[in-house]
N, C-alpha and C positions, 0 to 999 in steps of 0.2 A: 530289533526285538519285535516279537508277535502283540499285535495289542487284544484285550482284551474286548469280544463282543459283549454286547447286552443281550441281556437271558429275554427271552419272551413273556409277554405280560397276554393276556387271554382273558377276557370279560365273559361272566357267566352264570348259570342259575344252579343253587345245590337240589337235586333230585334225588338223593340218598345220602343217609348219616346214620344209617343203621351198621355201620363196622365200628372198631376202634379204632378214632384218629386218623380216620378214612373217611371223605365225601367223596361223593360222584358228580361232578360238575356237567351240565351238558352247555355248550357253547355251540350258537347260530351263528353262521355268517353269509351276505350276499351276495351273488355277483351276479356279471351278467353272463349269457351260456352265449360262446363264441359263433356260433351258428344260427342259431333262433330270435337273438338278440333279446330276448325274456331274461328279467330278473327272477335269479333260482337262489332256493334260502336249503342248505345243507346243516344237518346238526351234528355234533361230536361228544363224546362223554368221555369225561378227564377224570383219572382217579387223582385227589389230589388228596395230601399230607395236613392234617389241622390238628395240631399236636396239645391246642387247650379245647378241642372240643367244643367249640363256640357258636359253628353255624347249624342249621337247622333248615328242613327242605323249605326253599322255596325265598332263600336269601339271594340277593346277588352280591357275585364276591368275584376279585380279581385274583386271577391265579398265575405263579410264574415259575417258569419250568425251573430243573436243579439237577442235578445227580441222581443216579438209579437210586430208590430208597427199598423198593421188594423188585418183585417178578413184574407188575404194572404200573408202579406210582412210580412218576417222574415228575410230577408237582407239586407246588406249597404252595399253602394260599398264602396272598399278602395283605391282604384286606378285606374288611366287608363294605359294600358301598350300602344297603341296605336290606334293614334285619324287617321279616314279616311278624305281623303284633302274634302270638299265640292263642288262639282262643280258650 
């Protein structure tokens, strides 16, 4: 029998919450570049799924991938690790 993987978990910042039940996550990561040996920092923007509307830009939130849910969103968020105070 096939075993089942684990879905990806992706650490990240909300940079948009202007949709319905849509954020825009953008997630950094670093490496080092195979040739130059310099550590390079690449960024990515996740549309992810937050179906009680809870997070707000500039949260960090963990996101982990799922099933197609539109034409972009392939994520849900699973958590917020922390909420920024509102002024």
């Amino acid at each position: 029998m096939s075993e089942k993987r684990q879905k990806k978990q992706l650490t990240g910042t909300v940079v948009s919450d202007k949709m319905e039940k849509t954020i825009v996550v953008e997630v950094s990561r670093q490496f080092k570049h195979q040739q130059y040996h310099k550590y390079v920092q690449r960024k990515k923007k996740y549309m992810v799924h937050d179906e009680q509307e809870v997070c707000s830009v500039g949260d960090t939130v963990v996101i982990q991938e799922s099933r197609p849910l539109s034409r972009r969103k392939r994520w849900r968020l699973l958590k917020t690790l922390r909420k920024v105070e509102q002024v």
